[in-house]
Structures are given as C-alpha cells and as structure tokens.
C-alpha positions as CSV (number, residue, x, y, z in Angstrom):
1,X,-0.7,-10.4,-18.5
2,X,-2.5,-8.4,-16.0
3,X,-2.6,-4.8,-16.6
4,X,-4.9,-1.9,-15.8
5,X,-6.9,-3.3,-12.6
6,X,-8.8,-0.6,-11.2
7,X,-10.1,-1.3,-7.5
8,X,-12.3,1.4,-5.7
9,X,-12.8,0.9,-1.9
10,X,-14.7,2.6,0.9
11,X,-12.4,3.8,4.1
12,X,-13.1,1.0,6.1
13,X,-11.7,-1.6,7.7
14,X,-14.0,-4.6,7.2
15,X,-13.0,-4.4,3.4
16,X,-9.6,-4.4,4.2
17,X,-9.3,-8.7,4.7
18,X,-11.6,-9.2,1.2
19,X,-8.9,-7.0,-0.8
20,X,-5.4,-8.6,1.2
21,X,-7.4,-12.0,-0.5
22,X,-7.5,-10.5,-3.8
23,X,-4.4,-8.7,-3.5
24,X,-2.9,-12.2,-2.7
25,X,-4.5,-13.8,-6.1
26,X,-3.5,-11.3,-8.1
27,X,0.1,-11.9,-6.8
28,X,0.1,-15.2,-7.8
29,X,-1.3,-15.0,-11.3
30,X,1.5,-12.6,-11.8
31,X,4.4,-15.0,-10.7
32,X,4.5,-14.1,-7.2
33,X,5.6,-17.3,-5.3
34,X,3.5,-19.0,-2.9
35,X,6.2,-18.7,-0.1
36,X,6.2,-14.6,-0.9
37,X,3.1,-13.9,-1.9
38,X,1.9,-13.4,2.1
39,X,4.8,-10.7,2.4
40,X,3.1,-8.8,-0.7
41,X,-0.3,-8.9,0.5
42,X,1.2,-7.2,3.7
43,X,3.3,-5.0,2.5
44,X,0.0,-3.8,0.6
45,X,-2.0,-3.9,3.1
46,X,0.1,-1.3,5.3
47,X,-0.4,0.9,2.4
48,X,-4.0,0.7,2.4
49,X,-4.3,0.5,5.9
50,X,-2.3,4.0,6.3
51,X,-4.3,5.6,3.2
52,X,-7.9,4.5,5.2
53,X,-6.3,6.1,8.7
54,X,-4.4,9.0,7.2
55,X,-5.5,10.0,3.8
56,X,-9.1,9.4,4.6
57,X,-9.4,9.9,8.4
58,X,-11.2,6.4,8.5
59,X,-14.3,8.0,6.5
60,X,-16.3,5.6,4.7
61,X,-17.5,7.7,2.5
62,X,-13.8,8.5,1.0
63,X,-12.4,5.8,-0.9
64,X,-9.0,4.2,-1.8
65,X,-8.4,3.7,-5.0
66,X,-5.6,0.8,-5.6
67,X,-4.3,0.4,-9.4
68,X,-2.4,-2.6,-10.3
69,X,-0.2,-3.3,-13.5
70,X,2.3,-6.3,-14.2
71,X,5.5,-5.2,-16.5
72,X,8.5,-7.1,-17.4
73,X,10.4,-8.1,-13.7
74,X,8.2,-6.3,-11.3
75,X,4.2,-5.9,-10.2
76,X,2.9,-2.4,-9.6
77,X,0.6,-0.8,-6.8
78,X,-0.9,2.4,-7.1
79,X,-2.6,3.3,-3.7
80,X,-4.5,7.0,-3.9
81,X,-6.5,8.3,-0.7
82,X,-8.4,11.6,-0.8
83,X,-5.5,13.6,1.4
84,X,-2.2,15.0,0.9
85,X,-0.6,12.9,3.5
86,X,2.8,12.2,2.3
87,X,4.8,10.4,4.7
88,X,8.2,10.7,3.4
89,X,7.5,14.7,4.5
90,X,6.1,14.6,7.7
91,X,7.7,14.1,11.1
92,X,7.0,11.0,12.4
93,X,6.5,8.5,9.9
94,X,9.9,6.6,10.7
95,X,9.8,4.8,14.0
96,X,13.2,5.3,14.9
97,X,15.6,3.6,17.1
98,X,15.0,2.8,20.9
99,X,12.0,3.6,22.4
100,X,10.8,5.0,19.2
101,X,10.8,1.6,18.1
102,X,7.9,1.3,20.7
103,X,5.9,3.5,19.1
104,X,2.8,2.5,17.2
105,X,3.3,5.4,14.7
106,X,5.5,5.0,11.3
107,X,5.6,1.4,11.7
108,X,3.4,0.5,8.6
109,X,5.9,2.2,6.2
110,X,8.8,1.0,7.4
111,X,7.1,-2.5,6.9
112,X,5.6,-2.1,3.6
113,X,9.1,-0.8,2.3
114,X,11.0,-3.7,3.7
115,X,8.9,-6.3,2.3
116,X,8.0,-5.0,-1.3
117,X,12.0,-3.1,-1.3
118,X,10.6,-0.5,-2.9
119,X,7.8,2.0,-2.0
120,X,7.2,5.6,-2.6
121,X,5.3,8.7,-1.4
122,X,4.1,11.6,-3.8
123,X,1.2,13.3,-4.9
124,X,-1.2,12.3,-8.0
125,X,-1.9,14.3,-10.8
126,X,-5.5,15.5,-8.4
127,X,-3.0,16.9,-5.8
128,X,-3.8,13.6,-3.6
129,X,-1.4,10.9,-1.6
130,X,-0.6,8.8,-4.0
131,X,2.0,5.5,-2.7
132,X,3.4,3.5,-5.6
133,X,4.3,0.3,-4.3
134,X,6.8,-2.3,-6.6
135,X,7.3,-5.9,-6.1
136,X,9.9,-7.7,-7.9
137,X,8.7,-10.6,-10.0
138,X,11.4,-13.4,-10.6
C-alpha cells in the first residue's frame, strides 16, 4: 500500500509533465484503471497548475508540495502552495454560464472537481492553500 509520499516541486512549468507521469504511475499501482487513470492525472494536474499560477505567482523559487496517501476505497492528494489562495472564497474561480464559460479563468477547478468528484479548498496548518484532492478507487 502506498502511503506517505512526499513530493516537493519548484513553481514551474517544465516540471509540471515529469510529475502528471508520476502522478499517473502512482494511480495505477493504487488500482486506478488504465481507462481513468488519464482523468486523475488531469484532474491533478489543474491543481498543481493553479497552485504554481496562484499560490506561487509562477516563482520558482516557491514550491508545491503534493502529498499522496491510498486508504480503503479512495487515493488522496494533498496539494500546498506558499499563498492563501483559496478558490472556493474568491470571486471568480467558477466560470459560469454563457460567456463566462469563455473565460479562461475558474476553468481548472471546475475540471479537477468533475473528474476526481471531489476536491476541496482550505488552509494548512502553516496558514497556506492547501487543496485536498480524492479519487475513488474501485
């Protein structure tokens, strides 16, 4: 069983493909099924993607720090970023209907939630973004 992975990343975006390939492996050894094991990596990858941009202003030398557990039924991300950015508070993170839909903002939430069905905003014990990310294992 995989439990207690640790993974500490700069703010950039040419890590971003090696750790969408790991974050597919690790899917797999936990059950994840080769047919929905793409939809995990993405719905994670929108996480990280908005803790880089938002939490970390793209700065390299602030990092994401992802922590992944597998329990009984479901596999765990922990994505932390060094901001406060908590989407499910601020104006603009859903994309709306109509021309909002347009928008390039909010879009990476709304993703990640439909994919992985469940996704959450809060802080971490450091006062930090912290998104907690659960995929149902079969």
């Amino acid at each position: 069983m995989l439990k207690g992975i640790v993974l500490k990343i700069p703010s950039d975006d040419i890590i971003v493909e090696t750790v969408q390939t790991f974050v597919e492996k690790v899917g797999l050894t936990a059950g994840v099924s080769e047919e929905d094991v793409t939809g995990l990596s993405i719905a994670v990858m929108e996480v990280v993607k908005n803790a880089i941009e938002h939490g970390n202003g793209g700065d390299p030398k602030k990092h994401v720090t992802i922590y992944i557990d597998v329990y009984p039924g479901r596999l765990q991300f922990q994505v932390d970023d060094c901001g406060n950015w908590q989407p499910d508070a601020d104006l603009g993170h859903d994309p709306g209907e109509g021309e909002a839909l347009i928008s390039s903002r909010g879009r990476g939430v709304l993703i990640a939630r439909n994919l992985a069905r469940w996704l959450d905003y809060g802080l971490n014990p450091e006062g930090k973004t912290r998104a907690t990310l659960i995929w149902p294992l079969s």
